[in-house]
N, C-alpha and C positions, 0 to 999 in steps of 0.2 A: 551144729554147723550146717546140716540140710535143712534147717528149719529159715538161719539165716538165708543162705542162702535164694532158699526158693522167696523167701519173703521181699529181701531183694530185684527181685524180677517181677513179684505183686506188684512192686510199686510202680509199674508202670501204667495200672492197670486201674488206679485210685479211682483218677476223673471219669471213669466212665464202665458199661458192661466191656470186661477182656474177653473180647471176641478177637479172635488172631487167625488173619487168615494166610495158610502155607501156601505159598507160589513158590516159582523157579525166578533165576535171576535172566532176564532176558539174554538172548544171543549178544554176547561179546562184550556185555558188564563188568563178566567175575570171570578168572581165571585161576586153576592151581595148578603145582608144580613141586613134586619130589626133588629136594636138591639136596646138599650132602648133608645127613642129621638133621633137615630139618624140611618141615611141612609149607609152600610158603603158597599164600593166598595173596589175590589181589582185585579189586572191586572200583569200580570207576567210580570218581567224587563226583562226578556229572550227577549220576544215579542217585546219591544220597542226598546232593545240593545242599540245604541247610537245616534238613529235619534228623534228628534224633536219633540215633541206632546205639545198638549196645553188643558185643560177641560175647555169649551162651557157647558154653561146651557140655554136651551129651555125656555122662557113662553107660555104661552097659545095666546098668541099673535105673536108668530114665533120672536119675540125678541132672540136676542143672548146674554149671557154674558160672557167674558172671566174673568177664575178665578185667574188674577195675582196675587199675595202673599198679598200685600193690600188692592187689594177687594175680596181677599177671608176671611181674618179675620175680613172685616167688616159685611160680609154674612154671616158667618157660615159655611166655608168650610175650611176643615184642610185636606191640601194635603201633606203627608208625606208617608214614608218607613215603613213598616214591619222588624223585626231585618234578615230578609233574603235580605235586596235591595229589594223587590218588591214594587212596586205601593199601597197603601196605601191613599184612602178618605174617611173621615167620612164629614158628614154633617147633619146639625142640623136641625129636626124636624121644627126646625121656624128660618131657613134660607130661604134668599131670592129666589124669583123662586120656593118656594115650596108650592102647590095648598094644601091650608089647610080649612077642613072639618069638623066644630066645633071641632077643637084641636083635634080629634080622628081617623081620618083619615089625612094621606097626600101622596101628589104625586108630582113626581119630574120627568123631562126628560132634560138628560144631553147628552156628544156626545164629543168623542173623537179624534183630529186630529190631523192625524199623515202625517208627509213630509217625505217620504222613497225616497233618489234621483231624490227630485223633482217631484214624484209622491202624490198628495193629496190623501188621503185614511180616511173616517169620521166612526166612528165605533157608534154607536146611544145606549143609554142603557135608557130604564125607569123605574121606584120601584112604589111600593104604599106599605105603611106599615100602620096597627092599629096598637093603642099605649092604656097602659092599663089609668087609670084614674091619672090626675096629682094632686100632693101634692099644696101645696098654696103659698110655696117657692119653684123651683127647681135652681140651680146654676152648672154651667158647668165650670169649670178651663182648656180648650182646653189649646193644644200646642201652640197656636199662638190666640187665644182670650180668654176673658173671657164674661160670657151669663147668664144673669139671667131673670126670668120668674116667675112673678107674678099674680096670681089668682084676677080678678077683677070683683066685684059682680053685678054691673049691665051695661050688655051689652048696651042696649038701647040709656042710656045716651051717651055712649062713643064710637062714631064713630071708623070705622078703621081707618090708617093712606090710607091704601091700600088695597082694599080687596083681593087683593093676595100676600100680604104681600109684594111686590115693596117698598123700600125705596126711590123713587125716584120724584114721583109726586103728586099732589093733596094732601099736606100733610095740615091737618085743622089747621090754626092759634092757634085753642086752646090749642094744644100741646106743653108740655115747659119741656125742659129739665133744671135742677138747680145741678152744680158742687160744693163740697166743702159746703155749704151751700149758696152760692151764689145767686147774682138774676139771673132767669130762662132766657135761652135762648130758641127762637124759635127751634120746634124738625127739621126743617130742615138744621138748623146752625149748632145743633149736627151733623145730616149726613154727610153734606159737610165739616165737622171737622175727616170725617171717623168712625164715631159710627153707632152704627144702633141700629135704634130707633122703632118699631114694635107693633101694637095692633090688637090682634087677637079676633076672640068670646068671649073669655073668660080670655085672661091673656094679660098683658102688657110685653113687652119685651125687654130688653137692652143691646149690645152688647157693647164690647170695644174691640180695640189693646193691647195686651202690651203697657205700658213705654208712656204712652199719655201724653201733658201736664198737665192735667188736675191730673194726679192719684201720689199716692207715696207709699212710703217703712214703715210700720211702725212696731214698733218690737213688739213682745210678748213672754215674756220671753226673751229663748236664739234664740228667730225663726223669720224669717220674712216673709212677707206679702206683696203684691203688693193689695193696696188699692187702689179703686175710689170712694170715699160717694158722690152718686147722688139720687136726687129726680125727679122721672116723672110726670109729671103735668099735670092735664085738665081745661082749665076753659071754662065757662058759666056762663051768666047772674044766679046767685043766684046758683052758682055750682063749689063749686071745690075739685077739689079730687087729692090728694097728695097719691104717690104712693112709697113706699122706694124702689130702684134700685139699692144698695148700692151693688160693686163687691169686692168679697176680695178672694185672691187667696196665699195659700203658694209658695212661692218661691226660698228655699234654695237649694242650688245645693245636689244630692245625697255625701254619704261617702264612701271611697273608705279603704277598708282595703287589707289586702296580699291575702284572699281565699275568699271576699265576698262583698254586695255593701250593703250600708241602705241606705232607704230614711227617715228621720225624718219628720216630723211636729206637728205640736200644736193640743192638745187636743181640746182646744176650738178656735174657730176663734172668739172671743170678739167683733169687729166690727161688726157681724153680729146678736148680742143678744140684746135685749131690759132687759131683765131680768132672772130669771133663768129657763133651762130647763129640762127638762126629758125625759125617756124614749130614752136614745143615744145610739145610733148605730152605728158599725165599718162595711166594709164588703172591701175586698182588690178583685183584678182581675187581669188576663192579656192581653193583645191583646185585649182590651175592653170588656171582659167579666167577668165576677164577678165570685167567686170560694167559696165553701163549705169548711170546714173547713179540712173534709175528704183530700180532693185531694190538701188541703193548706202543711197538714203532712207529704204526701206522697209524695211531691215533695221537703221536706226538706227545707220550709220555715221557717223561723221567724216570725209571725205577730200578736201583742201584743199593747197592751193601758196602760195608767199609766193615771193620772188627768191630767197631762203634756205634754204628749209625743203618741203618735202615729208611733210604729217605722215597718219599716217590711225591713228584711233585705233579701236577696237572695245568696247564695253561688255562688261561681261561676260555670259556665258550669252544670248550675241546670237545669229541663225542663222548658220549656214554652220561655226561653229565646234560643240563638244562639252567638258561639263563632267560631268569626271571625278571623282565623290564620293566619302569612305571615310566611315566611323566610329570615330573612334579612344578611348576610355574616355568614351564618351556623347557626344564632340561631333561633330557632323557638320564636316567640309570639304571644301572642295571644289579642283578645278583645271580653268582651262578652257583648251582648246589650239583651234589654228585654224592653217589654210596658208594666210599672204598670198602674193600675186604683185602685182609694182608693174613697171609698162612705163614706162621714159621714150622720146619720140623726139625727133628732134630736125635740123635740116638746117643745115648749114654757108653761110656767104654766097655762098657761090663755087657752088653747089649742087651740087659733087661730093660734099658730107659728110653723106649722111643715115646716120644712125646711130639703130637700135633696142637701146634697152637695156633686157635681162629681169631681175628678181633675184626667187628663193623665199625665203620667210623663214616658217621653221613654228617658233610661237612655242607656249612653253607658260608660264602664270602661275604665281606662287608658289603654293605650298597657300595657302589663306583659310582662317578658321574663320568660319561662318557661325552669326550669334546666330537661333535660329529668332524669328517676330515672333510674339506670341500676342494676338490681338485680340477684344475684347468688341464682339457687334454686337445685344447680347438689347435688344428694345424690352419698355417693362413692361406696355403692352396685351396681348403676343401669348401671356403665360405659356407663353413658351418659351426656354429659351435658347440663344441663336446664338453659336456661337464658332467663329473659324479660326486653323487654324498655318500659316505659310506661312515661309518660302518653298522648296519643295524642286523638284531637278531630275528629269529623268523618270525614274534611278534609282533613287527615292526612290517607295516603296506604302505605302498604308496598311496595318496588320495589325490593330490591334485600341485598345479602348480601357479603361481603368482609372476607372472612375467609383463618388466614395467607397470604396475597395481592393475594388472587387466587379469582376472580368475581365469584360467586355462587349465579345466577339469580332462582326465585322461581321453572319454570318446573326442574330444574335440583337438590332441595333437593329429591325428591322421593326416585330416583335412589340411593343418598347416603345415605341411610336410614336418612335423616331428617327431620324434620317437622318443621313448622311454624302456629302458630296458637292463634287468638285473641279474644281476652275477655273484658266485657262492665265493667266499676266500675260503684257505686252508682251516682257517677257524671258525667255518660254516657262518660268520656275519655275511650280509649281504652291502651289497654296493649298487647304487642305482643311477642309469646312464640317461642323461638328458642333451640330444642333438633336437638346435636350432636353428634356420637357416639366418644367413646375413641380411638377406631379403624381405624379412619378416617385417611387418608392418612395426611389429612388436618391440624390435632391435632398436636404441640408438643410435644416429648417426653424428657422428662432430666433425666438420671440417677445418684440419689442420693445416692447410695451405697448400701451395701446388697443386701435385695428384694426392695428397695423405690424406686420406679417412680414419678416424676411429669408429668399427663397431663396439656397441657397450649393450651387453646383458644385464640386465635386472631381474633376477629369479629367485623366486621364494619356493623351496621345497614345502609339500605339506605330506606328511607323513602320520597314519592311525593307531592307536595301540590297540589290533584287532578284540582283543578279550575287556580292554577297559577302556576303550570307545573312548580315547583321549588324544589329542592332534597335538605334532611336535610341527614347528615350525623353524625355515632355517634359512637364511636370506645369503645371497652371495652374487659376487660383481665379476665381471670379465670384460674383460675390454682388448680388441683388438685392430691393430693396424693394416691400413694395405695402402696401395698406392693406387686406385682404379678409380679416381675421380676424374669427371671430363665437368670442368666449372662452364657454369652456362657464359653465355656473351652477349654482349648490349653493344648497342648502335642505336645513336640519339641524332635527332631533326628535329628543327623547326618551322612549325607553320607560321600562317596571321595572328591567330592567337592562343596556338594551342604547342605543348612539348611533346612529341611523340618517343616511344621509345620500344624498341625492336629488340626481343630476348631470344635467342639460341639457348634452348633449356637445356642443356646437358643430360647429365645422369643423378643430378640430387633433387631438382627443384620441386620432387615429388614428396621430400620430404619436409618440404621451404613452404614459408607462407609467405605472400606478396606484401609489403609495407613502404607505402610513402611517408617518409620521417617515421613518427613516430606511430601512424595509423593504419592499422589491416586495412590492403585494398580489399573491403568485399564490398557484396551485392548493398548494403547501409551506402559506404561510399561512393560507390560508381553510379548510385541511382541520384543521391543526393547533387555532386559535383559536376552532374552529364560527363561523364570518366567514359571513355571507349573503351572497350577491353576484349580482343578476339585471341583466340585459344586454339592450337592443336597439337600435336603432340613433339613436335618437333618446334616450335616455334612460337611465344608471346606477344602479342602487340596491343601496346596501350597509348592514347593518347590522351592528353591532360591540360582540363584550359590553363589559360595562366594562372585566373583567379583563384583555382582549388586550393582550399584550407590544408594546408601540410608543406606548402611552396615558400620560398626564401626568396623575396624581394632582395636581391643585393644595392641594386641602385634601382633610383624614382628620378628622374631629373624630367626639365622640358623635353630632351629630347627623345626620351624612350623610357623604358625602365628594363634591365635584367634580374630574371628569374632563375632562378636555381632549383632541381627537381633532384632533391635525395633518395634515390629509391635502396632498399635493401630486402634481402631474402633470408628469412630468420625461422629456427627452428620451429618444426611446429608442437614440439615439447617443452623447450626452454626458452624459447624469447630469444636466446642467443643468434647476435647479428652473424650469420655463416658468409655472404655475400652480399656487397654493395656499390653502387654506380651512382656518379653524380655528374651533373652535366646541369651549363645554362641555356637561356636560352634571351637575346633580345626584344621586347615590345616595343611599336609605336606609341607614340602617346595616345592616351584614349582620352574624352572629354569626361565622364568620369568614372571612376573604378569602385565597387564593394568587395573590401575583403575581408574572408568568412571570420577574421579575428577582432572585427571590428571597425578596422581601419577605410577610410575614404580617401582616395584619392582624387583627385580635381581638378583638369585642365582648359581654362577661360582664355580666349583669343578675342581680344580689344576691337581686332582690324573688321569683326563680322557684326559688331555694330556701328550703328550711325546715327549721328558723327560716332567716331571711333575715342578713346578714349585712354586714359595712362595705366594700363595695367598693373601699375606696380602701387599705384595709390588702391587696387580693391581691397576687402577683409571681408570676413564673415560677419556674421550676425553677433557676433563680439567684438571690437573695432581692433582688439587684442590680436585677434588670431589674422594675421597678415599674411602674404604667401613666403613660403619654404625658399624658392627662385622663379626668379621675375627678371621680367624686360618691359620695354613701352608698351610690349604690344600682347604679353602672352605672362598667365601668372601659374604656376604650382601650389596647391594647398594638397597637406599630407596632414589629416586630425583621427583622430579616435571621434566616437561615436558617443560617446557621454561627455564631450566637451566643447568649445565655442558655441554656447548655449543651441546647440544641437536640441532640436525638440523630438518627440517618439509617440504614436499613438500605434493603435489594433487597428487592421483591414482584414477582416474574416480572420484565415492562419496565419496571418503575416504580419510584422513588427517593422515599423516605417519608419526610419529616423529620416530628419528633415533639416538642413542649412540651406544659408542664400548666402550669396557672393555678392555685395556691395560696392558702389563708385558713388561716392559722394562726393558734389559739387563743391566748387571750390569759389566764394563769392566774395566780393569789397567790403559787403558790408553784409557779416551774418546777422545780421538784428532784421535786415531789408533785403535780404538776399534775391534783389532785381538786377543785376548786374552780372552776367554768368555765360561763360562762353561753353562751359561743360553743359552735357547731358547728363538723367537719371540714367543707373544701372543697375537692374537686380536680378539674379541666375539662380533659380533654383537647383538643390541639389537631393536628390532624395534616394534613397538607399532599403529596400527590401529583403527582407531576411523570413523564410519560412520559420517558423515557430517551433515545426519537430523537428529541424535539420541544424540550425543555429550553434554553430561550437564558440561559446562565450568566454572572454578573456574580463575578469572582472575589474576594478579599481574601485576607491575609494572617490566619494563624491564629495565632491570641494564646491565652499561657496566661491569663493572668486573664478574668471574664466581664466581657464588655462589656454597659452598663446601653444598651438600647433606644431610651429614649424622645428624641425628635428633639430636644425640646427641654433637655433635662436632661443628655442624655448626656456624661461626660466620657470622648469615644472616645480613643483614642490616633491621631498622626497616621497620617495616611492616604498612602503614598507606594506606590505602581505601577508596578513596575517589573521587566520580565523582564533578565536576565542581558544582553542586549543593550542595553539602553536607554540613551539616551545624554544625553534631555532631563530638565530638574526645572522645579519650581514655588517660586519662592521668596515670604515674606512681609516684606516691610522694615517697618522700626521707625517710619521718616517719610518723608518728603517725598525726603528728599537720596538716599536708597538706601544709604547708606554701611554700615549695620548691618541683618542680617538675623535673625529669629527660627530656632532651629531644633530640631530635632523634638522635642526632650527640652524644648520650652518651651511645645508646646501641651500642652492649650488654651488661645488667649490669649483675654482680653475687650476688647469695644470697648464703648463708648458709641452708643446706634442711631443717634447723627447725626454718627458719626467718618466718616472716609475710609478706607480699606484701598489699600495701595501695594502692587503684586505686579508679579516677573518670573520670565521664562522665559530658558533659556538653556540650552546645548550644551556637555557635555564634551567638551575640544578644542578645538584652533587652526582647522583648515579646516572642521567644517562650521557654518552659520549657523543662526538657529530665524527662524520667521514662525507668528505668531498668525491658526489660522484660525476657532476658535469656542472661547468658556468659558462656562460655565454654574455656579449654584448651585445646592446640594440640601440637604436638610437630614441626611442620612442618609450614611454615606464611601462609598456604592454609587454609582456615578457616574451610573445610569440610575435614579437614586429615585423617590418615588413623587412628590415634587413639585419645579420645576425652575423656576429664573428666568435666562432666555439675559441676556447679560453682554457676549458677543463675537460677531458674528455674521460671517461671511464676512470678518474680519479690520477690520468694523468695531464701535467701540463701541454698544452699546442703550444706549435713555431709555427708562424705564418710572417709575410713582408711585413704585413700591419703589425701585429702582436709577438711578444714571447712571453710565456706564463711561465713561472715556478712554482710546485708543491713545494711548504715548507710545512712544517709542526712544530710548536712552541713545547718549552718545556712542561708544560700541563697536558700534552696531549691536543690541547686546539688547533685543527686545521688553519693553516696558513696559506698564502699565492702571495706572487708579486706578480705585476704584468710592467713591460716594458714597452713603451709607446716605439714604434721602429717610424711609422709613417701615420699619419694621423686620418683614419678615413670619414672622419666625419667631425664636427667641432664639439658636438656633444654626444653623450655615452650613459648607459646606466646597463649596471651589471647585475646579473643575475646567477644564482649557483642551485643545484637539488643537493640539498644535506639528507644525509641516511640519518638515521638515529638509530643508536646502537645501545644496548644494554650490557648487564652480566652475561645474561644465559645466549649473547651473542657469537657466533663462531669467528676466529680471530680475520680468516681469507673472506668473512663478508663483510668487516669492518677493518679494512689495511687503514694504516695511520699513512702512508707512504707511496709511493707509485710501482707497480708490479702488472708491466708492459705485455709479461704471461698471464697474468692471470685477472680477463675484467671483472671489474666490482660487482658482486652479484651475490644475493643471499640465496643460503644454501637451505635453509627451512621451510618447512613447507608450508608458514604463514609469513606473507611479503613484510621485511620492516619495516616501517612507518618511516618516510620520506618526507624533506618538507621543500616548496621554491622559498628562499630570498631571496630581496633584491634591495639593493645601495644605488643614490644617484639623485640627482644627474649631476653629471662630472663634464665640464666645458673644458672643454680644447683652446688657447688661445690663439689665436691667429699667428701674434709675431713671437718669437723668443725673448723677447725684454719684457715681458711683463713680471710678474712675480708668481711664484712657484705657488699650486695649494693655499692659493688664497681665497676668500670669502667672499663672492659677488655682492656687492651694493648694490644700492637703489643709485642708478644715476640720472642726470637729469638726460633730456631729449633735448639734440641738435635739435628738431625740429619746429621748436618752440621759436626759440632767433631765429629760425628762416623765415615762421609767419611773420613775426616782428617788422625784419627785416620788408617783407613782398609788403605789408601794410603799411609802412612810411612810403617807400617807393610809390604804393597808389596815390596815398594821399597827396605828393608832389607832384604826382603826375594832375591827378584832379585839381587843382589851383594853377597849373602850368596850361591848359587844358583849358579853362574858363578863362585864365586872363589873356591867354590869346582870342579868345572867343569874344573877349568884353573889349580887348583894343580894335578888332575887324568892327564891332558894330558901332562903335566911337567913330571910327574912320568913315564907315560909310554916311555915320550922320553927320 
């Protein structure tokens, strides 16, 4: 067996020369400690890290034993972990290799070796510990053995097996180990079976493994027990003495609840009683120390006795024990582990039976997944907001935090006046406080009307798992109200040719950004448009010519035109319109106008040439495109820039488009046309547009010319659509939807006080349409010069002119009707932005319906794909008797029989004319 085992400890020695060099364990590595019966050592895992070691125990004879896991349950050594992974040995008072001193002294010398890269390194440790006086049963329930130790009265008789307690030789034939009630076997057949069989001074002693063949399961009650009933035996001539060795050990696994762990066991261990006892005693511990009732309380234990039961239970993340956390794909869990020790005693009636009985039980709980708690504590006086996450273990640091996706690492709350700051609960989890002010650039702000604000928090905890350098992350919302808004104020003027307009900024617009319609006022626009814009802090002032692109021509007539200037003040996180002002404003007629959407306007006065001439006879350079209103003496032309054969060349950066305003003579005889009381007239008209400034409204280029005038025009329909598009605009016949108008049928007429039935919809099965705004113009430019909103944020408008209805057909297809109330113009072509919505769409950014709370607005953080349609042109008829939604013909021109007509008239007059001419020179001859 020495030859074994020293061989065993060669082998660690194979790969190279065993050269082993003896150190000390550095200051505060290794720790030992005398505790009751047993030697207990402890060694930091930091120290060992992941190389190699093995515990060597010394005899007094320079003997080695290495403690493998099987001869150390036979010895009396329980090499295990601390709930921290450190190094963990206790060893048993009357384990092997232990130099014992009539049972009240002992001494052990053990030695640690470690292979660091093949370097041998032996660390040496020695103990002696006194032990106070032993009871006449003592019973140990180890991790991995069980140990009982009986009081035996006369020494003399009963030789040791060893007098240094060795299990291994010179063992006296008298010794007889007996299983079960069985015949006894020799005590060194026990050994070599793995038990250990030991007789000291004064007490006899019996180890076992766990689960031997020899031992079993038996119940009591609802509990079980790993039994071994043995008897240790001596004989001699005229001597034997029968000693009970009998091991009984609880061994039900701990209970695991949601917040806490119990361990059960039985009151009585039966197996171990002869008859009845008194005088029992409870005492529970941890880390192998045994605990007062005091520090039992206060550490919010359970531990309690019944005639039955024995139960003590531990909360979780309680002291004494340690809670093991991971990260595993964002979620935190945890495990908490703890070493109970549960003491029964107990004394027999006869009072020869006192019996103390030990058992270790190092439990470890399931993994948990723990839901962090995220709690709102902002009071609305303090314009701050208080939040904490709790609950994490001390493994668990702060690292940084994510507030609205801006990274707000810990040195940089100071500066923004915040703080962060954590606190222990009753079950040592921590909780961590995060104050923001309201002020924070950081905060959302929403304005709910009146004086009502919402602030809204967006903050992402980020948290580190200090030892395995793993980040948890935790996102949480707050929103709070107050009523401390002061909305700014507008005050609008008009100049000659410009819209002024005067802001009183209040208390938000520092969070607002400036928008004419639909376009950020900034430095692109004000440089672009000659936009005035003066600033200070109490006050806004902008001025705006007429012409700037973002402005609503409402009327164009000879006499002036009104403009309309939509300004609004919109979040400058969400786009969301917070504040908006509208106001017109009236222009003089100008002779002629470029506006940035294309559009030319054009005002010709007859009376400033000579001879003067019929204004209402000029046209452009297409004979088509005639004036919009006229008089004798003054004519209106309102065209797009890609039509009445409108021509375009390059001037350096600049993009020229060119028309001429025509009067063509009017003569007897066009074959001869010597006879003409008219003048020549031709105006040119020319329109400049910078090339990086140009906001372009596109159409489709038609060969025939298209006639101008808004009201007159018989445009062809208007349909927009790039090669992707997937949305349209339909016009239906009635009410039912069953039959639609299409393109080859405008333009249709209505009656001013019809209805108009229109929908939208989506080529394809999966995706859906939602209506978030439609407008009409008069012109197929979908940004004309004049515009009446129809659908606004998916709901219908009421105005004098119009009333709109949202409906939805039974498939889902957005619907409208519009009601003609007063007709502002004779013609119309309607335009709508369809959203396009999928599956993976959220139902509040695709409403089928109108939801007054809540505008159309997608909530993803990539914008859904939008499309403009447009249906038209739809004619207005002048009187009410005509017929409803009919189909404009070709008709012919009055003005054909007028010429008819004024050419017989001449030609009578020319013979009327001559024959009085021919009878005066008859007469005079």
């Amino acid at each position: 067996m020495h030859f074994t085992l020293l061989t065993g400890v060669m082998l660690l020695c194979l790969g190279g020369p065993c050269l082993a060099q003896i150190q000390n364990f550095p200051p505060g590595v290794s720790e030992t400690e005398c505790r009751t019966r047993t030697f207990w050592v402890w060694v930091s895992q930091d120290f060992f890290g992941s190389d190699p070691w093995q515990l060597e125990v010394v005899g007094d004879s320079g003997v080695m034993d290495v403690m493998f896991p099987s001869r150390a349950a036979q010895c009396g050594y329980t090499l295990t972990n601390d709930v921290y992974g450190n190094v963990e040995i206790r060893i048993s008072f009357l384990g092997c290799w232990v130099k014992n001193t009539n049972d009240n002294k002992f001494e052990v010398k053990f030695q640690f070796r470690l292979d660091r890269d093949g370097q041998i390194s032996i660390y040496p440790l020695s103990m002696s510990c006194l032990t106070d006086s032993w009871v006449v049963r003592e019973m140990v329930c180890e991790e991995n053995y069980m140990e009982v130790s009986v009081a035996r009265t006369t020494s003399s008789t009963m030789p040791h097996i060893l007098s240094t307690a060795e299990p291994v030789v010179g063992i006296s034939q008298s010794w007889q180990v007996a299983f079960n009630s069985n015949a006894g076997i020799p005590a060194k057949d026990a050994i070599a079976k793995g038990y250990g069989v030991i007789a000291t001074a004064t007490r006899v002693v019996f180890r076992a493994p766990y689960k031997t063949p020899e031992s079993q399961v038996k119940k009591i009650g609802n509990y079980n027990i790993d039994l071994l009933p043995s008897n240790t035996m001596y004989f001699k001539t005229l001597l034997r003495i029968i000693v009970d060795t009998t091991l009984a050990c609880p061994n039900d696994p701990p209970v695991f609840s949601a917040d806490a762990l119990s361990w059960l066991s039985p009151t009585i261990i039966s197996p171990l009683l002869s008859g009845d006892v008194t005088n029992k005693a409870f005492y529970m511990g941890i880390n192998g120390k045994l605990m007062n009732e005091t520090t039992i309380e206060e550490y919010n234990y359970v531990f309690q006795t019944d005639p039955i039961t024995v139960e003590v239970t531990i909360p979780y993340g309680s002291p004494g024990g340690y809670v093991e956390s991971d990260i595993v794909n964002n979620t935190y869990m945890t495990m908490y582990k703890i070493n109970l020790i549960l003491q029964r005693s107990w004394l027999g009636v006869n009072g020869d039976d006192f019996t103390r009985h030990t058992s270790y039980k190092a439990i470890t709980a399931p993994v948990t997944v723990q839901i962090p708690v995220f709690l709102d504590h902002t009071l609305n006086k303090t314009d701050y907001f208080n939040v904490s996450l709790g609950n994490f273990y001390s493994d668990m640091k702060m690292k940084s935090f994510i507030i609205h996706n801006v990274p707000v690492p810990l040195p940089a709350l100071g500066p923004k006046q915040m703080t962060v700051v954590a606190t222990t609960n009753p079950n040592n989890t921590r909780v961590f406080y995060l104050t923001v002010p309201f002020s924070d650039p950081l905060v959302e702000q929403k304005y709910l009307g009146g004086k009502r604000r919402m602030y809204i928090l967006y903050v992402t905890y980020i948290l580190t798992h200090v030892s395995k350098n793993k980040n948890l992350t935790y996102p949480g919302v707050v929103e709070c109200v107050k009523d401390d808004v002061d909305p700014p104020e507008f005050t609008s003027s008009c100049k000659n040719d410009r819209m002024v307009l005067t802001i009183k900024r209040g208390n938000m617009d520092y969070y607002l950004l400036p928008y004419i319609r639909e376009l950020p006022l900034n430095d692109a626009l004000v440089g672009s448009q000659n936009i005035t814009v003066r600033s200070s802090e109490a006050f806004m002032y902008i001025e705006v010519p007429f012409t700037t692109v973002g402005l609503i021509h409402e009327v164009v007539t000879l006499s002036g035109s009104v403009v309309r200037l939509n300004f609004t003040f919109r979040s400058n996180r969400t786009g969301e319109v917070m504040f908006s002002y509208s106001f017109s404003c009236p222009f003089p007629p100008k002779n002629l106008t470029c506006l940035s959407n294309g559009t030319m306007i054009a005002v010709i006065d007859s009376t400033l040439s000579k001879p003067a001439f019929d204004a209402q006879k000029a046209h452009l350079r297409d004979p088509k495109c005639t004036p919009q209103e006229s008089t004798s003496e003054q004519a209106l032309f309102i065209f797009s820039a890609f039509t009445c054969w409108t021509t375009r060349r390059l001037e350096d950066d600049y993009l020229v488009y060119e028309n001429e305003v025509t009067f063509d003579r009017q003569v007897l005889f066009p074959a001869q046309p010597i006879i003409s009381r008219d003048s020549y007239y031709r105006l040119t008209l020319r329109c400049r547009y910078p090339l990086k400034e140009t906001l372009w409204v596109s159409a489709p280029k038609t060969n025939g010319a298209a006639k101008p005038g808004i009201a007159n025009s018989p445009a062809k329909v208007l349909r927009r659509r790039a090669r992707n598009h997937v949305a349209d605009l339909k016009l239906a016949k009635d009410e039912a939807y069953a039959t639609f108008y299409h393109n080859e049928d405008f333009p249709v007429s209505v009656q001013p006080v019809d209805v108009l039935y229109f929908q939208a919809g989506v080529h394809g099965t999966e995706p859906v349409a939602a209506l978030k705004d439609c407008w009409a113009t008069t012109f197929p430019g979908q940004d004309g010069i004049t515009r009446w909103d129809l659908i606004l944020n998916g709901c219908g408008a009421e105005t004098e002119t119009f009333s709109t209805e949202v409906q939805t057909s039974g498939n889902g297809l957005p619907r409208f009707k519009v009601t003609l109330h007063e007709a502002p113009t004779s013609q119309l072509f309607i335009h709508c932005v369809v959203v396009i919505c999928d599956a993976i769409t959220p139902p509040e950014s695709c409403p089928q319906t109108c939801n007054e709370t809540r505008p159309l607005q997608d909530k993803r953080s990539d914008p859904l794909p939008s499309e403009v349609v447009s249906a038209g042109p739809v004619k207005i008829l002048a009187h009410p008797n005509g017929v409803s939604y009919r189909h404009v013909a070709a008709e012919t021109s009055s003005s054909t029989w007028t010429w008819v007509l004024s050419l017989g008239l001449a030609v009578i007059s020319a013979f009327t004319v001559a024959a009085v001419f021919l009878t005066i020179r008859l007469f005079i001859h």
